[in-house]
C-alpha positions as CSV (number, residue, x, y, z in Angstrom):
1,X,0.0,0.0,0.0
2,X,1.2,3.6,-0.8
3,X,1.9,6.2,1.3
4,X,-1.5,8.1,-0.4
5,X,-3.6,4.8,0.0
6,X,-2.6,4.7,3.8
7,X,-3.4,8.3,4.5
8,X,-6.9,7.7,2.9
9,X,-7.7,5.6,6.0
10,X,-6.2,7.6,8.6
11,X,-8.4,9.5,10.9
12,X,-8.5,13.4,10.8
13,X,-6.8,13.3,14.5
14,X,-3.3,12.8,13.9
15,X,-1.2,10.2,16.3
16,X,0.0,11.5,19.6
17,X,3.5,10.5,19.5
18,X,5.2,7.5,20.8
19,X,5.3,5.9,23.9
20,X,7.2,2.8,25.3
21,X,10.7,4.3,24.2
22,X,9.0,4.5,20.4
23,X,10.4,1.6,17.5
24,X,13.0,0.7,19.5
25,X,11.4,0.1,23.1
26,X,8.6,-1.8,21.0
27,X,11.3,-4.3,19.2
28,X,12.9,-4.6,23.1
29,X,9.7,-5.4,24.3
30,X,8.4,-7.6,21.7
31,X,12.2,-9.8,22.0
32,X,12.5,-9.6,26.0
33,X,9.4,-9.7,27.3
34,X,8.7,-13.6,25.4
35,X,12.9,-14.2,26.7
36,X,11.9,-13.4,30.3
37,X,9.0,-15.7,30.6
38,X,11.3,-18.7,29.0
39,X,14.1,-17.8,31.5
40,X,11.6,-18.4,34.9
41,X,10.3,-21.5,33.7
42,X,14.3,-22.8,33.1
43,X,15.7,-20.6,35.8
44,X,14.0,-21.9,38.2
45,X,12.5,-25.8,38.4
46,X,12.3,-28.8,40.1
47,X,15.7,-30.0,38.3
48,X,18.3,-28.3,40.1
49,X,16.9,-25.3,42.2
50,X,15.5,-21.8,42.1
51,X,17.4,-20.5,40.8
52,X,19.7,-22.9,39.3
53,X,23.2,-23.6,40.8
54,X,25.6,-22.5,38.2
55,X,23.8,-18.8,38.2
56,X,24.9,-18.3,42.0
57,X,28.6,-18.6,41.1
58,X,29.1,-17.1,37.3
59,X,33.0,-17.3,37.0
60,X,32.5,-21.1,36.5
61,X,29.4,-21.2,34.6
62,X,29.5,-22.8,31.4
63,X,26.7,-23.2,28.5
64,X,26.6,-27.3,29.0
65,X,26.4,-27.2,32.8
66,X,23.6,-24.4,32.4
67,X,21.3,-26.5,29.8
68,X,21.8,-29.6,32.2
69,X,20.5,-27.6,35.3
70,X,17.9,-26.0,33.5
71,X,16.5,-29.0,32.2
72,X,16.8,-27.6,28.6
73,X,15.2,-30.2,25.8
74,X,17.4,-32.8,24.3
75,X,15.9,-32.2,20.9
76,X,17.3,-28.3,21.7
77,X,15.1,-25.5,20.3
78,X,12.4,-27.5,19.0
79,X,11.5,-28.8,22.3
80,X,10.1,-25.8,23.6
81,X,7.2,-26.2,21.0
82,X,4.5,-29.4,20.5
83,X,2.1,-29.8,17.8
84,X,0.0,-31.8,20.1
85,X,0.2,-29.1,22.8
86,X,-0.4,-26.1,20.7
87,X,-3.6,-28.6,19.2
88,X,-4.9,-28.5,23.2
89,X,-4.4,-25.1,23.5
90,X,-6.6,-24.6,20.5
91,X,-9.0,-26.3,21.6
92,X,-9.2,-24.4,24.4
93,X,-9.4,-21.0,23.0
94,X,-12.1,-22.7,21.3
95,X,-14.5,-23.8,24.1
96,X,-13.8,-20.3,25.6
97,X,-15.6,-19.0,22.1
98,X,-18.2,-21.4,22.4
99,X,-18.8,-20.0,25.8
100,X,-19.3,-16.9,24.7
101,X,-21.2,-17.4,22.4
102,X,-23.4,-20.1,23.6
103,X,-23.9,-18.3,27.1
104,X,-26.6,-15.7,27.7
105,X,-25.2,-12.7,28.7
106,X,-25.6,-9.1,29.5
107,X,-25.5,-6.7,26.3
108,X,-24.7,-3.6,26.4
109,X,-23.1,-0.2,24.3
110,X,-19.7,0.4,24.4
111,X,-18.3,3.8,24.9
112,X,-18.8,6.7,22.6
113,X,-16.2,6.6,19.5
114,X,-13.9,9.3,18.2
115,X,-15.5,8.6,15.3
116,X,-19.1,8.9,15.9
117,X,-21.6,6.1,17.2
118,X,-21.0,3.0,19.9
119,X,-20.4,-0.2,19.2
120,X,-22.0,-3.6,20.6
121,X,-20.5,-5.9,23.2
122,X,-21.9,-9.0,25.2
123,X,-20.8,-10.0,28.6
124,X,-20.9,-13.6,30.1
125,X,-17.0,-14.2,31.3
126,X,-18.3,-15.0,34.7
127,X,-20.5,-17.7,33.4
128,X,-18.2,-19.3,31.2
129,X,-15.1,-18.9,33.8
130,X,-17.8,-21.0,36.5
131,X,-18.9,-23.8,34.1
132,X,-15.4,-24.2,32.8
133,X,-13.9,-24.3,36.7
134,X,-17.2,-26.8,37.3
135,X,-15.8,-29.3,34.4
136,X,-12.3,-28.7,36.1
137,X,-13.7,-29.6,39.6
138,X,-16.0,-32.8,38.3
139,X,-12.4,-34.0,36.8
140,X,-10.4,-33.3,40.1
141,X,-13.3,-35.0,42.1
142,X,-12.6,-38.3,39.8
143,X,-9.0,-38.0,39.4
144,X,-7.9,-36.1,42.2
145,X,-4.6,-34.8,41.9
146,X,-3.8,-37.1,38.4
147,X,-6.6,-35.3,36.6
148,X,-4.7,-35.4,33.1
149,X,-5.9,-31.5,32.9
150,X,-3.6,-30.7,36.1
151,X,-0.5,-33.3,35.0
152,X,-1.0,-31.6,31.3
153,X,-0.4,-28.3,32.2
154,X,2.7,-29.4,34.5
155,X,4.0,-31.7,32.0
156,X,4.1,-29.4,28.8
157,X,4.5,-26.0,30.8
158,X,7.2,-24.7,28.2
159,X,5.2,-25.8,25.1
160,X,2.1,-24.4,26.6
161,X,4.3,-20.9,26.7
162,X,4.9,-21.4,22.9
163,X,1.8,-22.4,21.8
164,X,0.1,-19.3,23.2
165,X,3.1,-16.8,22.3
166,X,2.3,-18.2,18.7
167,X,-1.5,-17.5,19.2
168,X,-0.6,-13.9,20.5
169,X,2.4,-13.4,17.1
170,X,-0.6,-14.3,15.2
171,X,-3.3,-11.9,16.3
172,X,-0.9,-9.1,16.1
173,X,0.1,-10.0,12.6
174,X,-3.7,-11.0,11.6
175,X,-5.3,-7.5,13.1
176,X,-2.0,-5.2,11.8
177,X,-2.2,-6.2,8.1
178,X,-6.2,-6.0,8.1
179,X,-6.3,-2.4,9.5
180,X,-5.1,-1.3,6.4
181,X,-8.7,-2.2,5.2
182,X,-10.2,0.3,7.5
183,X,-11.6,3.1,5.2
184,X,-13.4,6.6,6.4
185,X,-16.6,6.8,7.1
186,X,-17.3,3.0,7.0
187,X,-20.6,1.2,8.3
188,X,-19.4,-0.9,10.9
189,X,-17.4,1.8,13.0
190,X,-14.1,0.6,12.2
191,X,-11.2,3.2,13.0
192,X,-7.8,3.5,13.8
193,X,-6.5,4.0,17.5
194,X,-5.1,7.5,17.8
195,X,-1.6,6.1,18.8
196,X,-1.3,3.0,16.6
197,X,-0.7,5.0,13.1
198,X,2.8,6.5,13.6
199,X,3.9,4.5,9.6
200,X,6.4,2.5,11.7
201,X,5.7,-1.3,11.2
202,X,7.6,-2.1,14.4
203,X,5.7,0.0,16.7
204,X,2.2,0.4,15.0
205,X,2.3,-3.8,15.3
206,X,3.3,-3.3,19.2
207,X,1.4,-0.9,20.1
208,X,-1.9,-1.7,17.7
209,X,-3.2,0.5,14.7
210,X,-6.8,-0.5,14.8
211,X,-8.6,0.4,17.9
212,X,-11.5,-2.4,18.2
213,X,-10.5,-5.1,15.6
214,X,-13.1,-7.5,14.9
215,X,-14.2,-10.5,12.6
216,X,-17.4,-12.2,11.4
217,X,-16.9,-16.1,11.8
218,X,-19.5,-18.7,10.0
219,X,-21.5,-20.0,13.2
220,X,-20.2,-17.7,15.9
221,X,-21.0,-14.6,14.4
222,X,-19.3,-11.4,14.9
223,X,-16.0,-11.2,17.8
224,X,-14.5,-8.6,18.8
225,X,-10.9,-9.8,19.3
226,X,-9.0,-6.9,22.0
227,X,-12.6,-7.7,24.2
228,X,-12.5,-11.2,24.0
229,X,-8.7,-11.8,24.6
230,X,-9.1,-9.0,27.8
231,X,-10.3,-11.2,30.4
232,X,-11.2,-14.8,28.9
233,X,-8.4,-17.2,28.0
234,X,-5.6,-15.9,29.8
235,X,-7.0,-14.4,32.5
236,X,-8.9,-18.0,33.3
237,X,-5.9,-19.5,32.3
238,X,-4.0,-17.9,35.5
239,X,-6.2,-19.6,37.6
240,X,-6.0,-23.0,35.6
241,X,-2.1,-22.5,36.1
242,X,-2.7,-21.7,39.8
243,X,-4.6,-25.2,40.2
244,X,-2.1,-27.3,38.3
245,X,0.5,-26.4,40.9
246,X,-1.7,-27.0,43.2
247,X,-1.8,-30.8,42.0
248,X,1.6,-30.9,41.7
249,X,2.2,-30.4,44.8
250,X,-0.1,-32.7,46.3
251,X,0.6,-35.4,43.7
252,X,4.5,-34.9,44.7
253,X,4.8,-33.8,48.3
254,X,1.7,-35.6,49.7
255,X,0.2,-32.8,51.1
256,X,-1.0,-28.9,49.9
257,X,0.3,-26.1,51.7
258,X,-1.1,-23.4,53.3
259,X,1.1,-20.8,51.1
260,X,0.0,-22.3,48.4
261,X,-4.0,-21.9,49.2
262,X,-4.2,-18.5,49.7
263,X,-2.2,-17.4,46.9
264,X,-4.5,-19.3,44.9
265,X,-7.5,-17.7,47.0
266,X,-6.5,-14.5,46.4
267,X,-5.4,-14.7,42.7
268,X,-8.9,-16.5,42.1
269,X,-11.1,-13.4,44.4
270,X,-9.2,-11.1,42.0
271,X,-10.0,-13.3,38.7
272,X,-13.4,-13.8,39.4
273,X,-14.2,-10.3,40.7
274,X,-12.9,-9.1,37.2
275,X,-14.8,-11.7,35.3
276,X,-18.2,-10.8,37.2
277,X,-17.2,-7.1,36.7
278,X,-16.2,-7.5,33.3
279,X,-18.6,-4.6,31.6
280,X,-15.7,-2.6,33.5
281,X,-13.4,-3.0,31.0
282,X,-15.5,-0.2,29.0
283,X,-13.9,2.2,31.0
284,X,-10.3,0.9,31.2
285,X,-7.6,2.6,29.0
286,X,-7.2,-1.0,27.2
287,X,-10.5,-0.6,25.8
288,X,-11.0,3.0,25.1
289,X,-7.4,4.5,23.9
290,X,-5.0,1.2,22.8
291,X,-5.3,-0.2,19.6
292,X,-4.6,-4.2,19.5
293,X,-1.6,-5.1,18.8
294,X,1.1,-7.3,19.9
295,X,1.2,-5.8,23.5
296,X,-2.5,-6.1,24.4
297,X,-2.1,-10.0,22.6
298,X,0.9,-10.7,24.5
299,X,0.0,-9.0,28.0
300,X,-3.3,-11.4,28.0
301,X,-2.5,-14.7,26.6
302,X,1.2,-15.1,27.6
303,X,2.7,-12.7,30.6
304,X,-0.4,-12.5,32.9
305,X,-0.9,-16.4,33.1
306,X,2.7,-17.2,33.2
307,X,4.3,-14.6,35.1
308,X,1.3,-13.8,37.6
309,X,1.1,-17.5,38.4
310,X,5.0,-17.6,38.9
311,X,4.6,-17.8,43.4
312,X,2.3,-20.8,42.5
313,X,4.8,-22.7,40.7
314,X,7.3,-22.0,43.2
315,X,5.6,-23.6,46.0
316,X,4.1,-26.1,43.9
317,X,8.0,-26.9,43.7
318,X,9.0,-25.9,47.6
319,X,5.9,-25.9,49.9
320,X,5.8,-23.4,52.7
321,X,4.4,-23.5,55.4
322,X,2.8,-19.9,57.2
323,X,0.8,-21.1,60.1
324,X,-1.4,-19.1,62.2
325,X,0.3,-16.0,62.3
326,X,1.7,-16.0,58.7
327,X,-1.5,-16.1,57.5
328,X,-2.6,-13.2,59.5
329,X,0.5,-11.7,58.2
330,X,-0.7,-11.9,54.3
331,X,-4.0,-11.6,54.9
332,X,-3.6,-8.1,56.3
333,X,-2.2,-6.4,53.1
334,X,-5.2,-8.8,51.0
335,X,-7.9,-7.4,52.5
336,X,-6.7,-3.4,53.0
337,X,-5.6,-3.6,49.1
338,X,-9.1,-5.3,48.3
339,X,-10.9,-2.9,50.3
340,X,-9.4,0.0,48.2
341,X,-9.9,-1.4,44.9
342,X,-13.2,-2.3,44.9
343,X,-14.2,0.5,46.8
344,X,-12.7,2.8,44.5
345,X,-14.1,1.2,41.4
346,X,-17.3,0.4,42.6
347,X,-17.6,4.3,43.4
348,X,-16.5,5.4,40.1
349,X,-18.8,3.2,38.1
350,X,-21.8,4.0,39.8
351,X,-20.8,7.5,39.5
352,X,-20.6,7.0,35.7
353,X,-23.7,5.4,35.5
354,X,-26.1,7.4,37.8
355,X,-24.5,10.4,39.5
356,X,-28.2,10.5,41.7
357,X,-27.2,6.9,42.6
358,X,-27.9,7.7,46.7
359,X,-24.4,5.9,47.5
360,X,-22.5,8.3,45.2
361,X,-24.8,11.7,44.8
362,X,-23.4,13.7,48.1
363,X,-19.9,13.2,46.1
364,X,-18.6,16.9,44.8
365,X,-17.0,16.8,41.2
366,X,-16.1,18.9,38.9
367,X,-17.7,19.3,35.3
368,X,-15.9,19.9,32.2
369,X,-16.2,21.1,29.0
370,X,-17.4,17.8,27.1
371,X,-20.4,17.9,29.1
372,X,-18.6,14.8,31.7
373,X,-18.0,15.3,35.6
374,X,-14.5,14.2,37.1
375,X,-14.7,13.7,40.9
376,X,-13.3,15.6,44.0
377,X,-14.1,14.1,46.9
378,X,-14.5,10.2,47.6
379,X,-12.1,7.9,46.9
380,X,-11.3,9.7,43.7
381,X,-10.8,13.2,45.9
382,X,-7.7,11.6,48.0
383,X,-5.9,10.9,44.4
384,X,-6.0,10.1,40.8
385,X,-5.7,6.8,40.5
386,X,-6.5,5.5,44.0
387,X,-7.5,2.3,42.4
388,X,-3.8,1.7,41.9
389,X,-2.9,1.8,45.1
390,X,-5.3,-1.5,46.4
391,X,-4.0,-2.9,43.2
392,X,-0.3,-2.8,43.9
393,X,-1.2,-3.4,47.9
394,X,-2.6,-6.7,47.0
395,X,0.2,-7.4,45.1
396,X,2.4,-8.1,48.1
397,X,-0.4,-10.5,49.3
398,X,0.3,-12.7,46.2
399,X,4.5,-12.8,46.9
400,X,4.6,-12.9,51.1
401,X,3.6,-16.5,51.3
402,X,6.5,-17.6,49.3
403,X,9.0,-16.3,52.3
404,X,12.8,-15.6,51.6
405,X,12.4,-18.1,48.9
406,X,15.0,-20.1,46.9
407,X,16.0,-23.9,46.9
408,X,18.8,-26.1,45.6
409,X,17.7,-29.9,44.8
410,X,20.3,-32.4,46.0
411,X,20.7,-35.9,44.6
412,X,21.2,-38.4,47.3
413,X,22.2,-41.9,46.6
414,X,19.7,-44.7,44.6
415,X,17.1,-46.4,46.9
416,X,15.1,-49.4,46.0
417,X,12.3,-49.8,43.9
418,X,10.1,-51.1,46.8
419,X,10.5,-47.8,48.9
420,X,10.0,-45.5,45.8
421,X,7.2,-43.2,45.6
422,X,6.5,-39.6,43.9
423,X,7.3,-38.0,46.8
424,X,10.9,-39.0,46.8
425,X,11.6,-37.0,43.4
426,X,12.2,-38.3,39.3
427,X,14.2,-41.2,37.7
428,X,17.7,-40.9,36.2
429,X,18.8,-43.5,34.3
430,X,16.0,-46.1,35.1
431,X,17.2,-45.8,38.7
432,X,14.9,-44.1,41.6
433,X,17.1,-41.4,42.8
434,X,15.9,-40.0,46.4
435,X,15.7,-36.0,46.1
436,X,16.1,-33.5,49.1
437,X,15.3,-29.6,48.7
438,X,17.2,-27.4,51.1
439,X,17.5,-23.9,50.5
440,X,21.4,-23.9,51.4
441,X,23.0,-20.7,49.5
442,X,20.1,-20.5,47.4
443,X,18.0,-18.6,49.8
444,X,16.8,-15.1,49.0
445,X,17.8,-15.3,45.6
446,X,14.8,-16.6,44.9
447,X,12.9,-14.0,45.6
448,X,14.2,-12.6,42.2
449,X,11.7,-14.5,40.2
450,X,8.7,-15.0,43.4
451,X,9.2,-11.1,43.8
452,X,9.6,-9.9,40.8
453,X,5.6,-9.7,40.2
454,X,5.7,-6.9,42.9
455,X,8.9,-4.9,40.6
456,X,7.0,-5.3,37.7
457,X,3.6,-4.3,38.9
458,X,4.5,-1.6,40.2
459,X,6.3,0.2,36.8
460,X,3.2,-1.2,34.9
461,X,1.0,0.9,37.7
462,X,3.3,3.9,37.4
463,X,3.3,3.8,33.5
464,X,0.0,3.2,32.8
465,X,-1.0,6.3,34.9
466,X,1.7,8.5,32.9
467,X,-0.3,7.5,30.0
468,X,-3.8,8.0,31.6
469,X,-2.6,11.3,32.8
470,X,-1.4,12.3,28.7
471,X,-4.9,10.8,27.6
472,X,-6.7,13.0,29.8
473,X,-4.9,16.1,29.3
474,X,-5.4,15.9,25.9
475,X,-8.9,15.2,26.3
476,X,-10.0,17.6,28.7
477,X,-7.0,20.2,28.5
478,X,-7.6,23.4,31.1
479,X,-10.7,21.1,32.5
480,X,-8.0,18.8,33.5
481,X,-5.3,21.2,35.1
482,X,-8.1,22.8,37.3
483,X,-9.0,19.0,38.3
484,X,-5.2,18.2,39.4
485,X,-5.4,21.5,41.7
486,X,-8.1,20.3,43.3
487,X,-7.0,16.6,43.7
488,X,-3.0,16.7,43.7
489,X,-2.1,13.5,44.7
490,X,-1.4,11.0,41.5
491,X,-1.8,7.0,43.1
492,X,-0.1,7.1,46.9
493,X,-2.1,10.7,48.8
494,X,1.4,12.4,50.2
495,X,3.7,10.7,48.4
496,X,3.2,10.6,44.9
């Protein structure tokens, strides 16, 4: 396509400029961010440790010793993938569409469009997460901890990286070449996201150049892809992860641990409270400003499931054990950052929806020039972004149970077949070799991959309000500068 032809589709609004460090944070991101996901399930397994022994002493690490340790495939690169995994994993994306479409749900407009008009979504994650969860529970019931969805997932947890990393390289290809199809003025209220159409091919496929990228499929009818990927398969998939480990542990150590439970309680509240809340997402930055590209793709179907679920693996590998007061301990930071979230949210959508609303009409606001109201007092009156606060306060919750974490696996001597059971670790050679974790010099380091979630969640948090903040400015421009007079304070009141 020419450089006339492209501008033919372009919206009048021209692009605001790049964010994530522009073409060549996008390539960084679109190389690392798949690298780093690879490197904690290798860096840390039930082979040699967490992380593995040749990383805590560098001067006499060597490629071979660091492939044996990691448990790297013998068939080398094309291990990491499985035709008969990525087939699964199909499949799967495929019930989830069923689901949706199957399921009665709520329907409802979306936001207004730059363009003019609103488009149409339907709502019903919450149903299909419960009756998929409901088939997973009938299996565990039957199969207990050998429930071939739970040894599965443990078995093929590299390939099931690949398989959706491919799904995600797809959808980012698939959506980027067909916005070129979107023309001005069309029927079905297809445009371009304001960001996405910089005419560079690296970042306009990170960062996505159409805004709400859909397809008509025989049968299933019409999908919008960015809605459908935002809280179905990957976000259900955490969970899924979540309970694997759970299995493995119990299938391996005899027992589950305590740790273990409540990460999984708490990473399931905050799955299923986004599920039921999904008509949410209308409001959410994801929906309304980013096109969908290989970021949004990625983000769902790969990082969140794989590196949100990364505590869960751990003690599905090294149980821990709080007790009374250790639970109290995580609990605590659970239920204040909870409390904040929900509250914050729950006050902002019932704002948007009925400003009367007796719960929400004594709150003071501000009203700008496009006719909306931006509140003063409230939650939304101590600072900007409030609702990032509970998030990131929960965080903690997720990563406290795993302790000062870290482990080294150390091969005893062979024992006989008679006294060999799961528990007592895998088989080298045909031979039943005894296995004992100790945490040794390993401990603390660790934390570097049950911690990081905290790290990471809190730049994400950080970010994403720079870029709410831009979005806003632009969109409300004086209306906006009187508003962050009146409420200062960006996500932490005092601090920041």
């Amino acid at each position: 396509m020419s450089k006339s032809e492209r501008k033919s589709v372009l919206p009048a609004e021209p692009s605001h400029g790049y964010e994530f460090g522009g073409p060549i944070g996008a390539f960084a991101a679109s190389l690392g961010l798949p690298l780093v996901c690879y490197l904690a399930a290798f860096l840390c397994n039930e082979v040699s440790g967490c992380p593995v022994p040749s990383t805590l002493h560098p001067r006499s690490l060597t490629l071979s010793k660091l492939k044996e340790e990691a448990g790297w495939p013998t068939d080398g690169i094309l291990g990491l993938a499985s035709l008969t995994v990525t087939g699964w994993v199909l499949a799967y994306y495929l019930l989830s569409l069923v689901l949706y479409v199957a399921l009665p749900g709520q329907e409802m407009e979306g936001p207004e469009l730059r363009t003019g008009g609103k488009l149409k979504y339907k709502f019903n994650a919450f149903s299909s997460a419960v009756l998929t969860l409901g088939l997973a529970a009938v299996g565990t019931a039957m199969q207990s901890s050998d429930f071939i969805l739970w040894t599965f997932i443990w078995d093929n947890y590299v390939q099931l990286i690949t398989a959706n990393l491919g799904i995600a390289l797809f959808l980012a290809w698939f959506v980027y070449y067909r916005s070129f199809t979107v023309k001005a003025g069309n029927t079905k209220k297809r445009e371009l996201a304001e960001g996405g159409h910089s005419g560079n091919l690296v970042y306009d496929w990170f960062i996505g150049r159409e805004l709400n990228p859909r397809v008509d499929l025989p049968v299933f009818g019409i999908i919008d892809i960015k809605a459908f990927c935002e809280l179905r398969p990957g976000m259900l998939g955490w969970i899924l992860l979540d309970l694997a480990f759970i299995a493995h542990q119990h299938k391996v150590h005899g027992y589950v641990s305590d740790s273990i439970l409540l990460i999984t309680g708490f990473q399931s509240l905050y799955v299923l409270d986004a599920v039921y809340m999904e008509p949410a997402i209308m409001t959410t930055i994801d929906i309304t400003t980013d096109g969908f590209g290989f970021m949004l793709a990625f983000g769902d179907l790969v990082w969140l499931p794989f590196i949100y679920s990364l505590q869960a693996r751990y003690l599905a590998l090294y149980p821990v054990n709080l007790g009374i007061s250790g639970i109290i301990g995580v609990l605590a930071p659970q239920a204040l950052g909870y409390y904040i979230f929900r509250s914050a949210n729950n006050e902002k959508n019932r704002f948007r929806n009925n400003p009367n609303d007796p719960k929400v009409a004594h709150l003071q606001s501000i009203k700008t020039a496009k006719g909306t109201r931006l509140l003063t007092s409230g939650w939304w009156g101590t600072a900007r972004h409030i609702n990032y606060l509970g998030d990131w306060i929960m965080a903690w919750s997720y990563c406290l149970p795993t302790g000062i974490s870290g482990y080294q696996v150390l091969y005893n001597s062979p024992i006989s077949n008679g006294n060999w059971s799961p528990a007592n670790g895998g088989v080298t050679g045909g031979v039943p070799i005894k296995t004992e974790l100790v945490q040794g010099e390993a401990k603390g380091w660790g934390m570097i991959f049950t911690y990081f979630y905290i790290l990471y969640f809190a730049i994400l948090l950080v970010h994403r309000e720079m870029r709410d903040e831009a979005k806003c400015s632009r969109k409300y421009g004086s209306d906006w500068e009187k508003y962050k007079k009146k409420v200062p304070w960006r996500i932490l009141p005092g601090v920041y």
